[in-house]
C-alpha positions as a Markdown table, in Angstrom:
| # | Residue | x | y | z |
|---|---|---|---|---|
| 1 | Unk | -59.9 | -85.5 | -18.5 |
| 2 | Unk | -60.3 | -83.6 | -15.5 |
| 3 | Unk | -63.3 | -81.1 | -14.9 |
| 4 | Unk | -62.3 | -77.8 | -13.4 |
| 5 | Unk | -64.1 | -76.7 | -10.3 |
| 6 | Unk | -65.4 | -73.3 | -9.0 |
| 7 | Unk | -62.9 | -74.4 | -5.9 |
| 8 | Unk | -59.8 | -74.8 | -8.1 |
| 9 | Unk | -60.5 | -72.0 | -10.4 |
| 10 | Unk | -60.4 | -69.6 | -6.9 |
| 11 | Unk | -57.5 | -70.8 | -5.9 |
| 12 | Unk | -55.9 | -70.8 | -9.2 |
| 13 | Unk | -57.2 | -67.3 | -9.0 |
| 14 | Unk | -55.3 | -66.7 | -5.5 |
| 15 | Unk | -52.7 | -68.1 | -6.2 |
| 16 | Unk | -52.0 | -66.0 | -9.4 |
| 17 | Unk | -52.9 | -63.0 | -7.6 |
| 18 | Unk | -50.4 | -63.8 | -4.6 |
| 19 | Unk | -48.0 | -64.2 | -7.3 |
| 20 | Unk | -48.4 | -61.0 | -9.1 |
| 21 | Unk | -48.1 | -59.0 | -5.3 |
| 22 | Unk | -45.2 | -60.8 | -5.1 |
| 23 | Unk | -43.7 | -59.7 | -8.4 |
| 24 | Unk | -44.8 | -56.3 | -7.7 |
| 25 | Unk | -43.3 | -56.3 | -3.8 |
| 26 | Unk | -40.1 | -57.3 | -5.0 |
| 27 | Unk | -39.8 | -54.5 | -7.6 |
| 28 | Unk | -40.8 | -52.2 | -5.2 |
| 29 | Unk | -38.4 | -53.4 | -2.6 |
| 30 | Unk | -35.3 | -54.3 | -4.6 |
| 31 | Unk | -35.5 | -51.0 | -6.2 |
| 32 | Unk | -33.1 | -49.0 | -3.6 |
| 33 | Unk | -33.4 | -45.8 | -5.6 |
| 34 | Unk | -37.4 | -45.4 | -4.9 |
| 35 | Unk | -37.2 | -47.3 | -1.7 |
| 36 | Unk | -35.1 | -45.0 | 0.0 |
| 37 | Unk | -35.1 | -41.4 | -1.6 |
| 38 | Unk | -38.3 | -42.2 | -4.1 |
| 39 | Unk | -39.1 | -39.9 | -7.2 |
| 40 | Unk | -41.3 | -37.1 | -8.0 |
| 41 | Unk | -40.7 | -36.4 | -11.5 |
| 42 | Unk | -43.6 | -33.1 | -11.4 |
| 43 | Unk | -41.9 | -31.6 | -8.2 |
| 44 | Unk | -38.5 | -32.1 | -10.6 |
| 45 | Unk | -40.2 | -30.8 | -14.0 |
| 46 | Unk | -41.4 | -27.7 | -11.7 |
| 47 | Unk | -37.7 | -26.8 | -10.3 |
| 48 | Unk | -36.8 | -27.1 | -13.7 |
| 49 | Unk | -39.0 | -24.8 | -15.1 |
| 50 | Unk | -38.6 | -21.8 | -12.4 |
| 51 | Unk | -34.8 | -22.5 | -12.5 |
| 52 | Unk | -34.9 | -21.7 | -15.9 |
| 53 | Unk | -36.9 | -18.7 | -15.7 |
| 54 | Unk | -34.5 | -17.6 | -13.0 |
| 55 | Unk | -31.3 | -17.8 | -15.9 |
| 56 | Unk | -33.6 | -16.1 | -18.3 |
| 57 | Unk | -34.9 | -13.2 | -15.8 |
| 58 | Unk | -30.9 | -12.7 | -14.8 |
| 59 | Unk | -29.7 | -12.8 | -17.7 |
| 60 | Unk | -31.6 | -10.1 | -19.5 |
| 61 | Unk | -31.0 | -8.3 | -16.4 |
| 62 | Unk | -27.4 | -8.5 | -17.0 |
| 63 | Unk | -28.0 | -7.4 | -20.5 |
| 64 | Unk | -29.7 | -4.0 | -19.5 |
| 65 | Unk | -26.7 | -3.7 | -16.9 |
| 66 | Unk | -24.3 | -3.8 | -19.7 |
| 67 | Unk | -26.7 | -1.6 | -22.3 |
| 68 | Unk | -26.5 | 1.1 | -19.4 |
| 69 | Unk | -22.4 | 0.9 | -18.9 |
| 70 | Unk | -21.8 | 1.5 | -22.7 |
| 71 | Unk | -24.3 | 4.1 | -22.8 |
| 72 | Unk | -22.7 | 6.1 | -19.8 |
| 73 | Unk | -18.8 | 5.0 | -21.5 |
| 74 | Unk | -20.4 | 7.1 | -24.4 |
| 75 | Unk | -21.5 | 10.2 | -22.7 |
| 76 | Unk | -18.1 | 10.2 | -21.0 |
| 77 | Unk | -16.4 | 9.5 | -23.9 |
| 78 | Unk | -18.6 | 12.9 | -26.1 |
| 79 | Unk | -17.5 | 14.9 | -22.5 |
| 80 | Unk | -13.8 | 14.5 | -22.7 |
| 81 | Unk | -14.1 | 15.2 | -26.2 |
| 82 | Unk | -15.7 | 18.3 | -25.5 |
| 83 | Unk | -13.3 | 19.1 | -22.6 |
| 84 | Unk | -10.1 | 18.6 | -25.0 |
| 85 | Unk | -11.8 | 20.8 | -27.6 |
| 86 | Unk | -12.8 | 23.9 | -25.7 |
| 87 | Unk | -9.4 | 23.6 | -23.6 |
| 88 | Unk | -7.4 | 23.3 | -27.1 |
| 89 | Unk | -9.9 | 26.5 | -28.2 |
| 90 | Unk | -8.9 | 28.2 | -25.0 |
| 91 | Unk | -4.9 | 27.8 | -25.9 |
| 92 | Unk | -5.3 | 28.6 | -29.3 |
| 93 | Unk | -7.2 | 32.0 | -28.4 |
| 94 | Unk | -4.2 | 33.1 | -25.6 |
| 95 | Unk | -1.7 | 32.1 | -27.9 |
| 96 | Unk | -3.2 | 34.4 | -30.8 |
| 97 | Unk | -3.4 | 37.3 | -28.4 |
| 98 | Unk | 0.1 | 36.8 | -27.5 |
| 99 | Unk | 1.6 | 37.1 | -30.8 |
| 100 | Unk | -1.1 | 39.8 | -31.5 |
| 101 | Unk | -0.6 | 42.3 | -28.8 |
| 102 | Unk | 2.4 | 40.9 | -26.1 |
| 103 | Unk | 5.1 | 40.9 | -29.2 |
| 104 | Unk | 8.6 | 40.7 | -27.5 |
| 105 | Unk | 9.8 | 44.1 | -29.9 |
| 106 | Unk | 7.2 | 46.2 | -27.8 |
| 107 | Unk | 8.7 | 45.4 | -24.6 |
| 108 | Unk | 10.7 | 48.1 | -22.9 |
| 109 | Unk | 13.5 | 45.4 | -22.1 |
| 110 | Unk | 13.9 | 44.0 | -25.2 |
| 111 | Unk | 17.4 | 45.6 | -25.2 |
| 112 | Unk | 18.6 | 43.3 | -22.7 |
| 113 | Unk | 16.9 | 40.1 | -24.1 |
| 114 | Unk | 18.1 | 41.0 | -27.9 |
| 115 | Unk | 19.0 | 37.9 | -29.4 |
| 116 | Unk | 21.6 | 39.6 | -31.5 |
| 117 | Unk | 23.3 | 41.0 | -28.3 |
| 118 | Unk | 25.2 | 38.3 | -28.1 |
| 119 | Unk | 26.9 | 38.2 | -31.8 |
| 120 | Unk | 28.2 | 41.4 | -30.5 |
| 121 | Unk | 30.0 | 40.6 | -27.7 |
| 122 | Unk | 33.3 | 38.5 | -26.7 |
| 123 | Unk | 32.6 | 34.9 | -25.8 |
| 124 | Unk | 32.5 | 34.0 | -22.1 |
| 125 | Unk | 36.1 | 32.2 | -22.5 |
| 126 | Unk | 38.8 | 31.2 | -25.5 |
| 127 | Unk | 40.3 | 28.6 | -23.5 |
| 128 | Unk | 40.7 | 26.8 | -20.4 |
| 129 | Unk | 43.5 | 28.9 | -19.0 |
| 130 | Unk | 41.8 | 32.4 | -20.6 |
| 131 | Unk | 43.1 | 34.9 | -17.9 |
| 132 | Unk | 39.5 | 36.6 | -18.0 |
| 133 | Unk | 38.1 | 33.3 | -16.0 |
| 134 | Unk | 38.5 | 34.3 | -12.5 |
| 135 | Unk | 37.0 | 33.0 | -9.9 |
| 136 | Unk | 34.7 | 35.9 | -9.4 |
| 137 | Unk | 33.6 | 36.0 | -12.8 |
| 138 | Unk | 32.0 | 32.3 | -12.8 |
| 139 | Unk | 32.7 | 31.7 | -16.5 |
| 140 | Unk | 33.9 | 28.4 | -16.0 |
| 141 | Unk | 32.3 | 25.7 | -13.3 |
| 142 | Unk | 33.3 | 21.7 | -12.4 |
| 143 | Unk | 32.2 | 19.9 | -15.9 |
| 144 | Unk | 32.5 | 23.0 | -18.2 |
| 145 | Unk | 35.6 | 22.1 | -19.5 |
| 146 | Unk | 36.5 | 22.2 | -23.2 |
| 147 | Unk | 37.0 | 18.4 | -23.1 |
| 148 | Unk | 33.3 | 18.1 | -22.3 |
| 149 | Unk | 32.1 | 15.9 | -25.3 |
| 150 | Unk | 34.9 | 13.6 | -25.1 |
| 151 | Unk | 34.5 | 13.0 | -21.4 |
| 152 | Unk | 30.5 | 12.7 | -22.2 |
| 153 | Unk | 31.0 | 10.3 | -24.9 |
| 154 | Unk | 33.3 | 7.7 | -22.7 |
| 155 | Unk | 30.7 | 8.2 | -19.6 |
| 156 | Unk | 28.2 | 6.8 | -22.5 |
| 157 | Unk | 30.2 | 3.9 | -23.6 |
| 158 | Unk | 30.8 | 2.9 | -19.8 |
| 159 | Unk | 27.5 | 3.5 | -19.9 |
| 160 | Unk | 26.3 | 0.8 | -22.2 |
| 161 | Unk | 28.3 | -1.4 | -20.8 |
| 162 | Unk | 26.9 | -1.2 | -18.1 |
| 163 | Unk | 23.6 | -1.8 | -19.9 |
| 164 | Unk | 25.1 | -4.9 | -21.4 |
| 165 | Unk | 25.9 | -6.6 | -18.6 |
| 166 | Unk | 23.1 | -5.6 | -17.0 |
| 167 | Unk | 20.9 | -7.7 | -19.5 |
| 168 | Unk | 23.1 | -10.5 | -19.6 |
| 169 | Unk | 22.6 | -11.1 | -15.9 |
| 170 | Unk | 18.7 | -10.7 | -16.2 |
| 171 | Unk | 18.6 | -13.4 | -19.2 |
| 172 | Unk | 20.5 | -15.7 | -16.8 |
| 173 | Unk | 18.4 | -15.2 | -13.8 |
| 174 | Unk | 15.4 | -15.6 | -16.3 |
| 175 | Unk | 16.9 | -19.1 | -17.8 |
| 176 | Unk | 17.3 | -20.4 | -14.1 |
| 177 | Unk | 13.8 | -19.7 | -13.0 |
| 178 | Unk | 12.6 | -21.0 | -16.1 |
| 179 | Unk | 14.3 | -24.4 | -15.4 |
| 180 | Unk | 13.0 | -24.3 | -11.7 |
| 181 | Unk | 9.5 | -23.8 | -12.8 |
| 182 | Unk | 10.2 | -26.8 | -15.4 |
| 183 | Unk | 11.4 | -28.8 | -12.8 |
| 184 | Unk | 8.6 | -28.1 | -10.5 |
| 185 | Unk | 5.9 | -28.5 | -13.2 |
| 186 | Unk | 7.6 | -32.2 | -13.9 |
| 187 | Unk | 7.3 | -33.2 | -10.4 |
| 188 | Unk | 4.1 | -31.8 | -9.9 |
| 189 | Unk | 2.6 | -33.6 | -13.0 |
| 190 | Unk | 4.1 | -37.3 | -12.0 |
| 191 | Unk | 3.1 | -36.6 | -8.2 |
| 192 | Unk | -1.0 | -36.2 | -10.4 |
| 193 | Unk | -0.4 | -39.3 | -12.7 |
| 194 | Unk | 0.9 | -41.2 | -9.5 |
| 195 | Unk | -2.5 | -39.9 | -7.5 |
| 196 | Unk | -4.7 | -40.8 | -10.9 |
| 197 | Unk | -3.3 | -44.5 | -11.0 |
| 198 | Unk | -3.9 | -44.9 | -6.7 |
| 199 | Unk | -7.3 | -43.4 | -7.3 |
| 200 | Unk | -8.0 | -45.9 | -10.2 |
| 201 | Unk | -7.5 | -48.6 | -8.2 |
| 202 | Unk | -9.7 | -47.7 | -5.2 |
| 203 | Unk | -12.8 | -46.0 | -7.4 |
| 204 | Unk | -15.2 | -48.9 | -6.5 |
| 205 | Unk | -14.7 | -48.5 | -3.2 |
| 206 | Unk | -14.9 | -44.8 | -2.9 |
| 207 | Unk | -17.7 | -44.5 | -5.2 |
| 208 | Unk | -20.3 | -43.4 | -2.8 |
| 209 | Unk | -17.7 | -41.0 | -1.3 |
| 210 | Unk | -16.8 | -39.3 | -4.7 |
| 211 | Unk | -20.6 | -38.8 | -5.1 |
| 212 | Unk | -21.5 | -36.8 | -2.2 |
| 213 | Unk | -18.4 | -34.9 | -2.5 |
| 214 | Unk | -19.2 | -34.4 | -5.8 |
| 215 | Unk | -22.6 | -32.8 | -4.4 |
| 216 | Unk | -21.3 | -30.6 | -2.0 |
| 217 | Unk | -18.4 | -29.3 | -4.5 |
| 218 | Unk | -21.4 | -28.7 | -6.4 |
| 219 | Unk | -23.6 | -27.0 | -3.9 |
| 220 | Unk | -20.4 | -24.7 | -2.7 |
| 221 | Unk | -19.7 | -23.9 | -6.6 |
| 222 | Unk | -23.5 | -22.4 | -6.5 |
| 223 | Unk | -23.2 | -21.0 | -3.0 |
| 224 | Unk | -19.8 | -19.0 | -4.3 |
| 225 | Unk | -21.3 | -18.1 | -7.9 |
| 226 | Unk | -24.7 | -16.5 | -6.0 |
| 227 | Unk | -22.0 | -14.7 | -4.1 |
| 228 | Unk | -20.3 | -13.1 | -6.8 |
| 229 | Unk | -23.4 | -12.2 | -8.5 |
| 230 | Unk | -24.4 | -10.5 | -5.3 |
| 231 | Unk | -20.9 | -9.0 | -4.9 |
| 232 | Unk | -20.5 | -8.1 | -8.3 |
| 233 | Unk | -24.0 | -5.9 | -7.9 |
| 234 | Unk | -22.9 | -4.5 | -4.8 |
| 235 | Unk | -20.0 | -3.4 | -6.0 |
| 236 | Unk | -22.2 | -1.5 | -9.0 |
| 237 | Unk | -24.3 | -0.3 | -6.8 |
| 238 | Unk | -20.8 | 1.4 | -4.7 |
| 239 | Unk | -19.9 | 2.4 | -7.9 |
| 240 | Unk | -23.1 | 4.2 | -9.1 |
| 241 | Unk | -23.4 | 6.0 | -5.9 |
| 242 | Unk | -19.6 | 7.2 | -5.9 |
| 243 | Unk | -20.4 | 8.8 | -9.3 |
| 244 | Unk | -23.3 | 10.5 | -8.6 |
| 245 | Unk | -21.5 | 11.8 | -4.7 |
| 246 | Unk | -19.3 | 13.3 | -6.8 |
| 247 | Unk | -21.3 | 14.9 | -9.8 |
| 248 | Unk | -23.4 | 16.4 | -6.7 |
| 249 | Unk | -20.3 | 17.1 | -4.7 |
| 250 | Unk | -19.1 | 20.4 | -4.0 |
| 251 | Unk | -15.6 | 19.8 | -5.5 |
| 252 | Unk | -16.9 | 19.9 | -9.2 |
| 253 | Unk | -20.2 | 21.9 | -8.5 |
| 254 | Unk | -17.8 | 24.5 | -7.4 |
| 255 | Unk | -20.6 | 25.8 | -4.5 |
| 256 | Unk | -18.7 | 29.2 | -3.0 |
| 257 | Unk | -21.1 | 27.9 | 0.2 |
| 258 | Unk | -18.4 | 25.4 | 0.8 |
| 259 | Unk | -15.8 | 28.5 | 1.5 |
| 260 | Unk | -18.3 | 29.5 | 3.9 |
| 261 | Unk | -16.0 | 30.3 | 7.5 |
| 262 | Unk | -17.1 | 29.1 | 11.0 |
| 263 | Unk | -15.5 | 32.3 | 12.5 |
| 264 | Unk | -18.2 | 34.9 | 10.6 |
| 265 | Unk | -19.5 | 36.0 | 7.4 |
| 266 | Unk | -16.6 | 37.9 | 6.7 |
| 267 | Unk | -14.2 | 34.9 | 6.3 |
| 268 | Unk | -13.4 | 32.5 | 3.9 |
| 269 | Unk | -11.9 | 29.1 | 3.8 |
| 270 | Unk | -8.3 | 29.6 | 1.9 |
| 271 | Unk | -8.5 | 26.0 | 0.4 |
| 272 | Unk | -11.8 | 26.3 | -0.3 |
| 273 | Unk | -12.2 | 29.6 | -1.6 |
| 274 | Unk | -12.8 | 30.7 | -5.6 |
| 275 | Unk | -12.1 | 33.9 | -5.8 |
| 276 | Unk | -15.0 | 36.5 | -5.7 |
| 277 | Unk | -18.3 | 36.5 | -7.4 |
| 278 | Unk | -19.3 | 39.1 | -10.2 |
| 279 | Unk | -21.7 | 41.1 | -7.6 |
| 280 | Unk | -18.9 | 41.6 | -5.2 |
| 281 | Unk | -16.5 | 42.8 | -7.8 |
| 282 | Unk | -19.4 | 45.0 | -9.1 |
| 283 | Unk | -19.7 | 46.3 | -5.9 |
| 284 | Unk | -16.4 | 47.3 | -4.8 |
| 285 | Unk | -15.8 | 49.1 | -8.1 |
| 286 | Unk | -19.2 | 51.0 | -7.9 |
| 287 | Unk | -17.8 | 51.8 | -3.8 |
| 288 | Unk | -14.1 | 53.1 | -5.7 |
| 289 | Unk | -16.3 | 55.5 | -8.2 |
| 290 | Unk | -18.4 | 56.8 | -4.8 |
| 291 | Unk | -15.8 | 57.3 | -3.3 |
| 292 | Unk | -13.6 | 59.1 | -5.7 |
| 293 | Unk | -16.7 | 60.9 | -6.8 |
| 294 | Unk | -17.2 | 62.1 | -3.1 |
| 295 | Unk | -13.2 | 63.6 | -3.1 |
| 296 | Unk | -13.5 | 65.4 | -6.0 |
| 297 | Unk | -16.4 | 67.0 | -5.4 |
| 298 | Unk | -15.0 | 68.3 | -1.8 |
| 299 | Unk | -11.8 | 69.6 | -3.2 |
| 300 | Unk | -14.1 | 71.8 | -5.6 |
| 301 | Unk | -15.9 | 73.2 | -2.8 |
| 302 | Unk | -12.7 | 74.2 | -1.2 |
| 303 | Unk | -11.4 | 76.2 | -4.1 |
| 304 | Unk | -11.5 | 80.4 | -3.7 |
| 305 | Unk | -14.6 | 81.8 | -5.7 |
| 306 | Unk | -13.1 | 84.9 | -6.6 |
| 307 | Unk | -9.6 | 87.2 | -6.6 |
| 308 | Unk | -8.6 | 84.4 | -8.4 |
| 309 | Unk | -7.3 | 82.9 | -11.6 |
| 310 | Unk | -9.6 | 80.3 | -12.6 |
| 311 | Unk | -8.2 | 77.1 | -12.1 |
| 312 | Unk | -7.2 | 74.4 | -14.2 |
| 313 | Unk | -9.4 | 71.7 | -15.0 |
| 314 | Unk | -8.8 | 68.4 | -12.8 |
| 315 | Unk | -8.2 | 65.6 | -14.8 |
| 316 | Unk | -7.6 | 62.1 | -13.4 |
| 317 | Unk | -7.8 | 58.3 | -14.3 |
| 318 | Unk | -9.6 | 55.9 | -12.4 |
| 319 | Unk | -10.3 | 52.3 | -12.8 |
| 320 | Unk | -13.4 | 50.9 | -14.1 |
| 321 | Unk | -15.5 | 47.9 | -14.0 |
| 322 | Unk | -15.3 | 47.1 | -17.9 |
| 323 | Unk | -12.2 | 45.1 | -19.0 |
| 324 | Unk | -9.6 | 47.1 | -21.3 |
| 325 | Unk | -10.8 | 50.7 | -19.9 |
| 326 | Unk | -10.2 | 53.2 | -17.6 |
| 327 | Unk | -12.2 | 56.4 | -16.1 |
| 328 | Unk | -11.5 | 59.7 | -16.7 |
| 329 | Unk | -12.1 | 62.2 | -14.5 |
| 330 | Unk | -12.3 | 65.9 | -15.5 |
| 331 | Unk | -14.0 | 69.2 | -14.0 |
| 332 | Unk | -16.1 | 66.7 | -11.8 |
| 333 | Unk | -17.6 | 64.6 | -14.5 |
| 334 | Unk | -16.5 | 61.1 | -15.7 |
| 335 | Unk | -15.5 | 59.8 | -19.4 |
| 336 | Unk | -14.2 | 56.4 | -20.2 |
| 337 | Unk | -11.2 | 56.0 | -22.0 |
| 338 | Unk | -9.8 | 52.7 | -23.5 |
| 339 | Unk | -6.6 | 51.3 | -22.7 |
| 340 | Unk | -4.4 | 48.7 | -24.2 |
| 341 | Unk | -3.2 | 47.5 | -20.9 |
| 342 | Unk | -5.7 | 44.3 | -19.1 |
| 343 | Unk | -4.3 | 43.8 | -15.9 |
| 344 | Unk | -7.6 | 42.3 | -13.6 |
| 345 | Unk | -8.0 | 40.5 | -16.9 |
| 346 | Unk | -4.2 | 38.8 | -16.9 |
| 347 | Unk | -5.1 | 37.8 | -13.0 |
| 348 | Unk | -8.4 | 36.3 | -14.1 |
| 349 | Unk | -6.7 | 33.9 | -16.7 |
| 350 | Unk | -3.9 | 33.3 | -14.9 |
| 351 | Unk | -6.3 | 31.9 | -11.8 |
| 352 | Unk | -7.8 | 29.6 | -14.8 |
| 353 | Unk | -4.9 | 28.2 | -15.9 |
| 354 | Unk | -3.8 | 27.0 | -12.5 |
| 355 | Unk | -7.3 | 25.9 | -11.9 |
| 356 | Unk | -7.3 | 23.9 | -14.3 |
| 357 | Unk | -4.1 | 22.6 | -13.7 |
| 358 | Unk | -4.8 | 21.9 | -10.6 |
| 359 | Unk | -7.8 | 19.7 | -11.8 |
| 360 | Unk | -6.1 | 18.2 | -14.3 |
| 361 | Unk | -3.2 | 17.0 | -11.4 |
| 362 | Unk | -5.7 | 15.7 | -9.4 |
| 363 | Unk | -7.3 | 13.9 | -12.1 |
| 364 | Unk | -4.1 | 12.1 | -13.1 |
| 365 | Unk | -3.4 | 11.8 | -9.5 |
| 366 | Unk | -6.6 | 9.6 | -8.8 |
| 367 | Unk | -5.9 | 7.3 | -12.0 |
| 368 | Unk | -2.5 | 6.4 | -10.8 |
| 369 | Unk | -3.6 | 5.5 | -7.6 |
| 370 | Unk | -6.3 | 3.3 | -8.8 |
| 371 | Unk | -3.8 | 1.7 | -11.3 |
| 372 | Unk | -1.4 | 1.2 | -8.3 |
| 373 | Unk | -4.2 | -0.3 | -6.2 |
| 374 | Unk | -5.4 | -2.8 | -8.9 |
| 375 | Unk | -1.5 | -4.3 | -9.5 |
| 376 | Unk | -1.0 | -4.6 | -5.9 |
| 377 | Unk | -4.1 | -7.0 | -5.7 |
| 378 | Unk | -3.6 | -8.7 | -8.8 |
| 379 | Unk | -0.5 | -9.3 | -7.1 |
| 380 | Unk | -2.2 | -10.7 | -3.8 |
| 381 | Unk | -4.3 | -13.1 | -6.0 |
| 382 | Unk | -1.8 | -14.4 | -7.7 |
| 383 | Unk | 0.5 | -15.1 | -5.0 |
| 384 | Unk | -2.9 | -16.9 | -2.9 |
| 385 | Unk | -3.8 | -18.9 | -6.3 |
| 386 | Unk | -0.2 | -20.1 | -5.9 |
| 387 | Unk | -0.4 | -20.8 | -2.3 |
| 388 | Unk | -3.4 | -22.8 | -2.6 |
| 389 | Unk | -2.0 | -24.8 | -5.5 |
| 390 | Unk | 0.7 | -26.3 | -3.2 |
| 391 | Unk | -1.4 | -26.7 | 0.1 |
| 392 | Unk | -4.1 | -29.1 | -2.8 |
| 393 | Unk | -0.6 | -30.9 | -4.4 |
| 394 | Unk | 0.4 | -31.1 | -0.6 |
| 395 | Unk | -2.7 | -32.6 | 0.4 |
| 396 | Unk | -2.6 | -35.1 | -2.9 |
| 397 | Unk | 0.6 | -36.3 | -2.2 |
| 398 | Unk | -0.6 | -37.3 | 1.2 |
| 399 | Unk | -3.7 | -39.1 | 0.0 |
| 400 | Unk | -1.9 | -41.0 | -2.4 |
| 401 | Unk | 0.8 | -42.2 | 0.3 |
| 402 | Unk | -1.9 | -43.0 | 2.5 |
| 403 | Unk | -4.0 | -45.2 | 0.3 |
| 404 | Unk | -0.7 | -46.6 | -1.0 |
| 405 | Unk | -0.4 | -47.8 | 2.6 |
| 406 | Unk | -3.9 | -48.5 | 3.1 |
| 407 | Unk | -4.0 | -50.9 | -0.3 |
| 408 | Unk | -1.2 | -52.6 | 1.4 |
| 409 | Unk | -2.6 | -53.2 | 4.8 |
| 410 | Unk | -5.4 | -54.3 | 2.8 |
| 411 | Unk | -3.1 | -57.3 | 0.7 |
| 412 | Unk | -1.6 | -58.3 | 3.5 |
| 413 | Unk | -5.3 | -59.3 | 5.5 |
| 414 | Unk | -7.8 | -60.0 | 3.0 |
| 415 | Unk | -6.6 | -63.0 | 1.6 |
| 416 | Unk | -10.1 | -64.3 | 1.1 |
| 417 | Unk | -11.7 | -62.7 | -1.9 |
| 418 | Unk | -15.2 | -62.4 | -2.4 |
| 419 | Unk | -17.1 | -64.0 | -6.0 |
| 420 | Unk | -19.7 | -63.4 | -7.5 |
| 421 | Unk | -22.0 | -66.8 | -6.1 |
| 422 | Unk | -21.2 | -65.6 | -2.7 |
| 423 | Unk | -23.5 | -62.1 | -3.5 |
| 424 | Unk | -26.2 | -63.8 | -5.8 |
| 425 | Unk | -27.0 | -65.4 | -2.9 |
| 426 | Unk | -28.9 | -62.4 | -1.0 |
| 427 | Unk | -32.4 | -60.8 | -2.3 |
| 428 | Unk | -33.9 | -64.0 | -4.0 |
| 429 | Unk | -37.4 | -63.1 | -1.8 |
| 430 | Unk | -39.0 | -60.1 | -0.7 |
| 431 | Unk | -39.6 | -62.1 | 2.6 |
């Protein structure tokens, strides 16, 4: 039995530890992953974290963006309400005061627009060849012929058929470019199945390939999603400030400052221009009343004093400033008497009405021409999805051809293929 040394217990010692550095070198080096790109799990944990806090932060931003777009959908919604009620109030009122007080029996032609009138007279014509039908009478014109109905009722027919045949050549033209979208969705779909096979084949060759254009589809995909978000709030932001430009505008405020003329005070802007304020009105009427006030009273003075009969008192009506009533004028003094007639009242509603015509055209006018302009580019979109579909099956078709060619090539050189002995060969040592 052999006694161990302190000499062969260091180099037992050595040599276990050489042995362990060894062990530990080749894991080290034979490890590609942390050899070349290496791993730092805290840096990863980290990127994690804030990437996660940056999904939660956007996201309940989102959620106050869309709390904030029902909320002003509601207050439009309660304002058009409103709008349709006091506008349906506003009809209702005129048409009560018509059948009130604008009856058509208190008209002074109601003679001529008697609907009995007619039960009392001849008719127009008895016949085609009625000898009261001359030309300068115009009783009878091109298509007023007592044959009317029957003439209408075979334009009708021809009519339909028309129709008919019409649809019949619109389900054929349908039918055909349903078959042509069949046929094209066949080919297409064995052109993918013959790329799928080809790239089957050649996947652990292009592995590495795949993989970083797998990470820069992926980096792109981000890259356009930030984009979108940042379009989608710019747009929002457009949108916003288009709203409030117009709330503040001077088109719905109404600001008579916007009729304001270039050429003086004393002009107006025709487009522009709402009519005349309350004051002005005021003010011309109390200008009438000085006025008339100032005549009369001159006319007295000229009158003889004496040697005279005494004259008759001067009576005479004059417009005033309250609706539905008119000035009196007698001996130089002023009474108000009330009159049935409104006319400045009539002109007033009248210029409402076609306001709000107007408004309502231009209204309707607008949401056309946004309806138009979102068709037209979901129109574009479509037709550039569809272009972009055939340039990528395109593209495919020549991939698959040329690694169908390169596979080929391939055969016909390497006839030498490599085992598995002939790579077990390679990274025994770390030396």
């Amino acid at each position: 039995m052999e006694v161990a040394q302190l000499k062969d217990l260091e180099e037992n010692f050595g040599l276990a530890k050489r042995r362990y550095e060894e062990l530990r070198r080749q894991k080290r080096i034979f490890n590609a992953r942390n050899r070349i790109i290496g791993g730092d799990t805290e840096a990863w944990d980290v990127q994690v974290c804030d990437q996660k806090i940056k999904e939660a932060t956007e996201k309940a931003r989102q959620e106050a963006f869309a709390a904030e777009m029902r909320q002003n959908d509601k207050i439009a919604c309660i304002s058009e309400d409103r709008e349709r009620r006091d506008r349906k109030n506003l009809c209702k009122a005129i048409s009560d005061f018509q059948q009130s007080f604008q009856k058509p029996e208190t008209r002074r032609e109601f003679d001529l627009s008697d609907p009995l009138a007619l039960k009392k007279d001849l008719p127009a014509r008895q016949s085609d060849n009625d000898a009261r039908n001359t030309v300068s009478g115009m009783q009878k014109f091109m298509g007023e012929d007592l044959n009317f109905y029957q003439r209408k009722k075979f334009q009708e027919e021809q009519n339909r058929e028309w129709s008919l045949q019409q649809q019949r050549e619109w389900k054929m033209a349908r039918a055909n470019q349903k078959c042509a979208e069949d046929l094209y969705l066949n080919t297409r779909l064995q052109f993918d199945e013959t790329a799928k096979h080809l790239q089957n084949l050649e996947s652990t060759t292009r592995r590495a390939v795949c993989t970083a254009v797998k990470e820069f589809n992926k980096n792109q995909a981000l890259e356009s999603a930030e984009k979108k978000i940042r379009q989608k709030k710019q747009d929002q932001e457009d949108n916003l400030a288009e709203i409030s430009n117009l709330l503040r505008g001077d088109l719905l405020s109404e600001n008579p400052q916007q009729a304001a003329s270039s050429f003086g005070p004393h002009r107006v802007v025709p487009n522009r221009w709402k009519g005349m304020s309350r004051e002005q009105l005021e003010h011309i009427r109390l200008v009438q009343k000085q006025q008339v006030q100032e005549k009369l009273t001159k006319s007295l003075r000229k009158q003889p004093r004496a040697g005279m009969a005494a004259p008759r008192p001067l009576t005479k009506v004059l417009p005033s400033s309250s609706p539905g009533s008119h000035l009196l004028v007698q001996d130089g003094c002023l009474s108000s008497s009330h009159h049935m007639h409104i006319p400045a009242g009539r002109k007033k509603e009248g210029r409402l009405q076609e306001e709000e015509r107007q408004r309502d055209m231009d209204w309707d006018r607008q949401r056309v021409q946004r309806a138009r302009t979102a068709l037209l580019l979901e129109r574009q979109q479509q037709c550039q999805r569809r272009g972009l579909r055939r340039a990528l099956d395109c593209n495919n078709l020549s991939l698959a051809k040329e690694q169908l060619l390169q596979k080929k090539y391939m055969k016909e050189i390497c006839t030498n293929h490599l085992t598995e002995a002939y790579f077990a060969q390679f990274n025994t040592r770390s030396r």
